[in-house]
Structure formats: structure tokens, C-alpha cells
N, C-alpha and C positions, 0 to 999 in steps of 0.2 A: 785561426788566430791563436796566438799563445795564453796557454790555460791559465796560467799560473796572471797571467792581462785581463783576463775575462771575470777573473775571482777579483781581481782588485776595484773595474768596474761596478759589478753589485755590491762590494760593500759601499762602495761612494752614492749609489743609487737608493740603495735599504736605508741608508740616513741623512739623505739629502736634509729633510723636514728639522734636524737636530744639529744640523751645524751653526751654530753658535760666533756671535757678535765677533769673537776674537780672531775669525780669520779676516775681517775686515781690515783689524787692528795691527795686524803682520806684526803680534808677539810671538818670539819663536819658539818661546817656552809652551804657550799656551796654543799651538798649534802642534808641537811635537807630543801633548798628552791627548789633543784630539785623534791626530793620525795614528796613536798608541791604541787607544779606544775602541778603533775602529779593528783591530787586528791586523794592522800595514806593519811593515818592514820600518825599524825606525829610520834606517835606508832610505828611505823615500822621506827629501827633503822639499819642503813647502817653498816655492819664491812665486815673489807679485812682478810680472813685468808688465809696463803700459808702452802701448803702442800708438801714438797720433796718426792726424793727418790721414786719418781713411774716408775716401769719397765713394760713396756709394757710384756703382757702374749703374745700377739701372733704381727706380724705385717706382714701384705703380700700384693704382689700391683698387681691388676688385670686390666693387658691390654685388651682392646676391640678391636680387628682387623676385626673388621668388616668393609666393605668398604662401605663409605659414600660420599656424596655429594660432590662432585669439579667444581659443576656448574658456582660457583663465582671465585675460586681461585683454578686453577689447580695445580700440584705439580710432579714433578718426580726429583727423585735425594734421598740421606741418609744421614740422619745428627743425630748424637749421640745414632748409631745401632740401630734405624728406617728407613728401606726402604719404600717409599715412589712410587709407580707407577702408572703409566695414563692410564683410559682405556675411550674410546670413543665409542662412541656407531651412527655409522651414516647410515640410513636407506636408502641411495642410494652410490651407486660409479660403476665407468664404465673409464677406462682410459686404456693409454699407456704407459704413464709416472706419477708417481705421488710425491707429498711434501707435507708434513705436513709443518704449517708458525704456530707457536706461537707468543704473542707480551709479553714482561715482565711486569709486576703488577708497572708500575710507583707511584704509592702512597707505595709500597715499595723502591724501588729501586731509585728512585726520595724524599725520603723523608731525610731530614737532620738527622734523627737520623739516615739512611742507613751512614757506612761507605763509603766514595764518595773513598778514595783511593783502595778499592775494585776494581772498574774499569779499565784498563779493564777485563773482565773474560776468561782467557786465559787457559781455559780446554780442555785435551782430555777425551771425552765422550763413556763409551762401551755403547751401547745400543744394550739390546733383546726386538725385536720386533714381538711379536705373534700375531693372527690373529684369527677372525670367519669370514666366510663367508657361506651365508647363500642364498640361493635362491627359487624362486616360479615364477610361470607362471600366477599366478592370480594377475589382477591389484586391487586386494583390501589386497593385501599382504603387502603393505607399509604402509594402516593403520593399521591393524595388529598389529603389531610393535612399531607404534607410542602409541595403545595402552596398552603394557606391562609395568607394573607398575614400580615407579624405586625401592621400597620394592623385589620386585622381580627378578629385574634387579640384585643387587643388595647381592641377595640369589646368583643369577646364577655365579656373579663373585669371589665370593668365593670360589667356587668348579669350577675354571675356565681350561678347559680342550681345547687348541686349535684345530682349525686345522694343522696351521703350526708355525711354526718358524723361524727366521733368528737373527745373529748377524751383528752388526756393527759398526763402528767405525765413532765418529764424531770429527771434531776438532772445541771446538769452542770459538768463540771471540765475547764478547759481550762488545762494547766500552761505552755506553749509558743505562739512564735509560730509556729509551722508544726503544731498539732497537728489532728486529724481530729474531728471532730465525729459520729458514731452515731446516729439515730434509727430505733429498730425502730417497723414503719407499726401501725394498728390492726389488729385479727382480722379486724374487717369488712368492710376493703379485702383484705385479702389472701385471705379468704372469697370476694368476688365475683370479682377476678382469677381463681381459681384452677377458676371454674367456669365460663370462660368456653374454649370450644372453636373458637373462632376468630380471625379479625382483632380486636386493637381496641386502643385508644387510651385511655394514662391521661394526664388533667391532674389535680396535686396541688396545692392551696394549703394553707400552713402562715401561719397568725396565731399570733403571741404577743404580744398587746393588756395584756397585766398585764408584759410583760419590763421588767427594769430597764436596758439596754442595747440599741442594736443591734447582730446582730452581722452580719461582715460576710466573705464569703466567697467562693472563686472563682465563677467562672460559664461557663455551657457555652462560652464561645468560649474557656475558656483548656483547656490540658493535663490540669491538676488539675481537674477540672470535678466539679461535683454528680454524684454517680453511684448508682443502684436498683437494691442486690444482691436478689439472688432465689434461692431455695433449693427446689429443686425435688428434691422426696423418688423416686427410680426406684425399680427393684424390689430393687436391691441395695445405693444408696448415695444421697448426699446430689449434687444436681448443683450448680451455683450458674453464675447468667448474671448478667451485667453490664450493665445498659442507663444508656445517658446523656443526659439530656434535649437535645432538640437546641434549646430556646430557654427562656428564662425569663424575667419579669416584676417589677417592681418597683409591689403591686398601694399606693397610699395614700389612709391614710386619716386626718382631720382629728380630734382631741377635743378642739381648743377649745371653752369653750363661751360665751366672748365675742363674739359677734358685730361689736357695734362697737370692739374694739379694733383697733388698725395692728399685730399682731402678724408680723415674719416667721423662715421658720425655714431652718433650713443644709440642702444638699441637696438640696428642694425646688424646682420653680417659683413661691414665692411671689415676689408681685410687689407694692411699697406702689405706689400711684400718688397723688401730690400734684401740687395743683392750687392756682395764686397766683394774685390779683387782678392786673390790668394798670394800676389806677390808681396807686398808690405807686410804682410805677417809673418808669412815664411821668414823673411831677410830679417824680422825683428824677432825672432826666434835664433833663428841662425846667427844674428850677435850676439844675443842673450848668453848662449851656452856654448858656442865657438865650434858649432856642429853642420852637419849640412842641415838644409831641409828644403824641399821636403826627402824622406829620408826614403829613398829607393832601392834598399837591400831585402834580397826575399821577396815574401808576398807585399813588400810594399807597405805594411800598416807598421807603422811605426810606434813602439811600445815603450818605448824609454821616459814618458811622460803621460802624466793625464790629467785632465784640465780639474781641481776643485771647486773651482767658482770662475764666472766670466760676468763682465757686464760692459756694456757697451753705452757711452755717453755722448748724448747728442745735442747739440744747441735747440732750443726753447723758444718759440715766442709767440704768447697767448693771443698779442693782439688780433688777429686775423681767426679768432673763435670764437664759436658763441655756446655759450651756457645756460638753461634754466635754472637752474636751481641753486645755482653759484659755489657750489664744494668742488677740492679736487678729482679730477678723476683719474681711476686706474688704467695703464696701461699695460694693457697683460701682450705679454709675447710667446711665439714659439719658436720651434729652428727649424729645420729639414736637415732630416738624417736618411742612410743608408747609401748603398751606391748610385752611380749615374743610373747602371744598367736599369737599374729599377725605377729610376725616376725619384727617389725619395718618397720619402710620409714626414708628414708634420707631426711635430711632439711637443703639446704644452711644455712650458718652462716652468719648473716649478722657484718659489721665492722666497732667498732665501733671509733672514731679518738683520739688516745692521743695526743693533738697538739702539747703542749708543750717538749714532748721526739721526736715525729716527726722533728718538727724543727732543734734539736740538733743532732740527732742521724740517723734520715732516717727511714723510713717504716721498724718493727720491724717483720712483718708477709713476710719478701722478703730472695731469698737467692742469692749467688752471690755477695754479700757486704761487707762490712767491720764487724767485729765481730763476736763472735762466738758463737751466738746462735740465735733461731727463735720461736719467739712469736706468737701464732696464738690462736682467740678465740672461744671458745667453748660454749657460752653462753645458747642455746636452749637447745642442748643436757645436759649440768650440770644439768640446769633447772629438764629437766623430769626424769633425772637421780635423784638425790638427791633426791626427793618428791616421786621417784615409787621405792627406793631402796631395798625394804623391799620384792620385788618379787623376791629380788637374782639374778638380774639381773647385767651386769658388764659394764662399761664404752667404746662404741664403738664411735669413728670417723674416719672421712675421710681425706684424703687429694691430691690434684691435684698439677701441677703447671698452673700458671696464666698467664697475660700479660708482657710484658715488662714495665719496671719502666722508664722512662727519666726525672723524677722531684721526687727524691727519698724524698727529705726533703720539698715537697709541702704537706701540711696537707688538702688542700682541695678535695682531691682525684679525682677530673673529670676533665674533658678540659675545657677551660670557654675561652672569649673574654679577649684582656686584657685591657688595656688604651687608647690602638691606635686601636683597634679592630681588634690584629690579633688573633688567636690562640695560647692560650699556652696548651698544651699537657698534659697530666700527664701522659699517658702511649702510646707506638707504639701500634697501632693497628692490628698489625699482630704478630702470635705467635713467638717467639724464640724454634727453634727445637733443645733445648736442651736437657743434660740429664743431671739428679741430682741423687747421691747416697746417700739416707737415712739409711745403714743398718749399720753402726757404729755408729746413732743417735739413732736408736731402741736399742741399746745396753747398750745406757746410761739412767740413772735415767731421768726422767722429773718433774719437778716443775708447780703445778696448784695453781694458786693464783683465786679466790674468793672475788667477791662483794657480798654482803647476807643483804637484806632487812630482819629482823628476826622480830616476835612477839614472847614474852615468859611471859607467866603470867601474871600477871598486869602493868608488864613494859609499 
């Protein structure tokens, strides 16, 4: 590729984070000291072209239920047809009586953006409670155990096949955000434990598939961790031991029963991936500048431009979602870049701030808001897109949801100190398990508006 293309790339990439309100504003003044700034050619002039009427060729969203990590923040409960269930994993137990104590995630539940009239949480809870249990006569059987990787742990609980089961019924009331949660295990479980005379190993999962909430709670890496009392009756009194899982699981699972809808939800790895035709853009390039494209001289990448900002706007409409906690939320995107040959890799899009529409209007890349449409941009991807067009290759990105919004019209985008040095927020720090339906947005046109530093002849 041409060197002299490659340098103007990384500077556009080294100051992505610092481009400023005013390219929004397409002053020309105020874009010809930015492109100054940067070390460009004052040659390389700035123009916005918008493109309509693009209908997505395909758009499909791929959930990842694969079971990961809940060592921070455990979870059991379903919220917007995500089940959510806890498995633990603890390398010793021996009882008569046993209860699981969780403690609730106080930096949720205690936070001011939590709903405080939520309080108190007066649920009847079904819970199934399945079981491994696992034993050895070798005292080198618990490292064992401790040895197994949680990659593999992990595999195992996927294709999770118990020994037993039991259902049950809990009622519960949780008046506080720091309060403890109690569940006494079945007879069952605590029957086999308790006839078990050697080594062994319990893993529990807990499903609550009918819950109206999820709830959400510490996890073995904190202090307050999930803990297995046990009540072991002696010859004269009651003993009780303490055991604490040393890893846990976030096992999920999907009840959608739409198939073809773009549904995605908070929390999750769901992923939309849209996919645009390359003709409509091409041909709106090609009138834009009165040139071909795509531009098939040489190796083909065409260098005569390069995208400063892209976004892509899409029609909106919240009704068909559902929210906890009621803020907007972020929609973070990526693109696919590189060639066919390769197949592409996905590259976060980084964001870039219109301050000025921020302030009026609120984060234009959030849903759950006021208005009807969502703004999200596509900058990297346009980028390698437009310059590698000429391989016939077609416009693919990504899209997740993100955080919670509580400072919708703060255009500084991060938490900062404020005057009195407390915290102001820009977003909850714990996910919203929502769910958002896209598949009446894939259905409409979307509009791509373009920033284009271009060189053309002697210009």
C-alpha cells in the first residue's frame, strides 16, 4: 500500500479520542485547523456526504451461552428470556443439615441509580437444585480438583448431566441492600453428603427459570462470598463448618422462541451482526466526486480518500423491549476489517463525542430514549471498507448492548470527581438485563453519513 496512505492512517488512528465536536458541525474553518493539527496536507479537504436508503442484505444476532465466569458477580434468576443459573463448584462438604447464605451486590442494590422503592423484594422463588457429587479415598484427591482448569470446568458445565435433583420452593424477602439471602439444600443432597465417608466434591446448580427478576450477588472472589453452612449433629451438640466455593459459574440459557428475530440482550454476549450491499455506496461515492468506484487501478486499494468519521443511522423503536432499570442504554458497535482471504477480525469502534447535539438531545448511539432513531459509528470499518472496495467485498458490522446511561446529556463520557470531590457517574456499572428488538430496524432503510478527507488531482 502507499506509504505516504499508511502515515496518514495512523495519524487519523493516534487521535481518533481528540477529534472534536467541530467535525460534526462541517465548519470548514474549524476542520481545516484540525487536519492542520494533525500534520495532513492542507490538501486533504474535509466533505460530509450522506448516503440513504441502505437495507441491510442479511442481519442475524448470535448468542454465546457458553458458561463463564461468576466469580465476581454471581447471578441466578431471568430477566428479558435470559435464564440465568449458579453453579458452584466446592471441593469439600460433609453435613447433616446444610444452607447455602448469599449476600446481595451492595454497590448495586445500594446504589442511587438502584430503584430504592424496589425494596422490599417480596418473591416466591421455584428453585431446581441439581447436584455432582463426586468421591475418592485418596488424600491427594482435593488437589486434583483444585487442579482442573475453569476452561474446562467450564466445557464440563455445558453438557451438565447431574446426579440428582430436587425442586423447591422459597419465599423470599429481601428488606435491604446489604441483606443475606438463606437457602436450606434439599434432604436429598444432604442425605448423600452425609453418607459419604470420604473425599469428595460437590458441584450445585441453582435454576430459577419461572423468577421474576435477577438477582445478583457476591461471588467467591469477593470477602462476602457464597458460603455452605453444614450442621453436623456429634454425640453431644450441633457442630457447624463453613465451606466456600472456591469458583462459580454464570450457566445461560436462551427462551427466545423467535428464531428469526435480531433480538439482543444486556449482559450477555449477544452479538447483531449486519451485513450492507457495496453497490449504493460505491454509486454514492461515484456521484459525490464524479470518479469511478470502486477504483480498480494497481493493487486495487484506493488511496485518494479516507474516511474521518462514519455513522450509520437506523430507525428506533423501543416498544418491543424491555428494561430494568429504565436508563438508556449503550450501543457499542464494531466493523470487520481486513481482507476476504482472511476472513476478517472485528475492531471495537471507538466514539467519537458530538457535544453540542449531546447536550441537547442525549447520547445518539443509546436506546430506551426519547426519539426515533439510533446513531452509531462506523468509522474503522468505512475506513478499510471504501479503500479495499474493489475486492467486492460488502459492508459488515457489529452491534451489542452496552452499559447503563444515568448522565444521558453529559458529553464527557466517564465518571470524574466533581467540585466537592464526589463522584458523578456517567454510566451504572453493572449491566441492565435487558432485551431490545432490532428486527423492524433491519427492515428499514439506514442512512450513512461520511466524513472524507479526500486528495483529487491537483486540488
Amino acid at each position: 500500500m502507499n506509504k505516504r496512505y499508511l502515515c496518514f492512517l495512523s495519524v487519523l488512528a493516534c487521535f481518533a479520542l481528540t477529534l472534536s465536536s467541530c467535525l460534526f458541525e462541517s465548519d470548514d474553518s474549524a476542520l481545516n485547523r484540525w487536519i492542520s493539527d494533525q500534520g495532513m496536507l492542507n490538501s486533504y479537504k474535509v466533505q460530509t456526504l450522506s448516503i440513504g436508503d441502505l437495507t441491510p442484505i442479511s442481519a442475524e444476532t448470535v448468542l454465546d451461552t457458553a458458561p463463564r465466569a461468576a466469580n465476581e458477580r454471581a447471578l441466578l434468576g431471568q430477566s428479558g428470556n435470559i435464564q440465568h443459573d449458579m453453579v458452584l463448584d466446592l471441593n469439600k462438604a460433609d453435613s447433616a443439615a446444610s444452607f447455602l447464605f448469599f449476600r446481595l451486590l451492595p454497590s448495586f442494590y445500594g446504589s442511587k441509580y438502584f430503584p430504592q422503592d424496589s425494596f422490599p423484594l417480596e418473591d416466591e422463588l421455584a428453585v431446581t437444585v441439581s447436584w455432582k457429587l463426586s468421591r475418592s479415598k485418596s488424600d491427594s484427591y482435593l488437589e486434583d480438583v483444585m487442579e482442573i482448569s475453569d476452561e474446562d470446568w467450564y466445557k464440563d458445565i455445558s453438557k451438565w448431566e447431574p446426579d440428582a435433583s430436587a425442586d423447591t420452593t422459597y419465599k423470599i424477602s429481601i428488606g435491604k441492600k446489604d441483606s443475606t439471602l438463606s437457602l436450606m439444600l434439599p434432604h436429598a443432597l444432604i442425605d448423600s453428603i452425609r453418607s459419604e465417608v470420604s473425599y469428595c466434591r460437590l458441584q450445585l446448580r441453582l435454576s430459577a427459570p419461572d423468577a421474576k427478576r435477577v438477582y445478583r450477588f457476591y461471588g467467591p472472589s469477593y470477602v462476602y462470598r457464597p458460603q455452605f453452612r453444614m450442621t453436623t449433629l456429634s454425640d453431644t451438640s450441633f457442630i457447624y463448618r463453613t465451606v466456600t466455593p472456591f469458583r462459580a459459574a454464570d450457566a445461560i440459557k436462551s427462551k427466545e422462541d423467535c428464531t428469526d428475530c435480531q433480538v439482543l440482550h444486556g449482559g450477555v454476549l449477544d452479538t447483531l451482526h449486519v451485513e450492507f450491499p457495496s453497490d449504493p455506496i460505491m454509486k454514492g461515492l461515484a456521484e459525490f466526486y464524479g470518479d469511478e468506484f470502486p477504483y480498480n487501478v494497481g493493487d486495487g486499494d484506493d488511496v485518494r480518500q479516507a474516511v474521518v468519521l462514519a455513522q450509520m443511522t437506523f430507525y428506533r423503536d423501543d416498544s418491543n423491549g424491555f428494561s430494568e432499570l429504565g436508563y438508556p442504554l449503550q450501543v457499542v458497535t464494531s466493523s470487520t476489517v481486513d481482507t476476504i482471504a482472511s476472513g476478517g477480525h472485528i475492531v471495537k469502534e471507538l466514539y467519537k463525542l458530538d457535544e453540542e447535539r449531546i447536550v441537547k438531545e442525549g447520547h445518539p448511539n443509546t436506546v430506551f430514549c426519547d426519539g426515533d432513531s439510533l446513531t452509531v459509528q462506523v468509522t474503522y470499518g468505512m475506513r478499510e471498507f471504501i479503500n479495499k472496495a474493489s475486492d467486492g467485498r460488502t459492508f459488515k458490522m457489529q452491534m451489542r448492548l452496552g452499559l447503563p446511561v444515568v448522565r444521558p446529556n453529559d458529553s464527557t463520557y466517564n465518571t470524574r470527581y466533581s467540585s466537592d470531590s464526589n463522584y458523578v457517574y456517567f454510566n451504572q456499572n453493572h449491566f441492565d438485563y435487558a432485551r431490545y428488538d432490532f428486527t423492524e430496524s433491519m427492515k428499514k432503510p439506514a442512512t450513512l453519513k461520511l466524513w472524507l478527507a479526500s486528495k483529487r488531482g491537483d486540488e
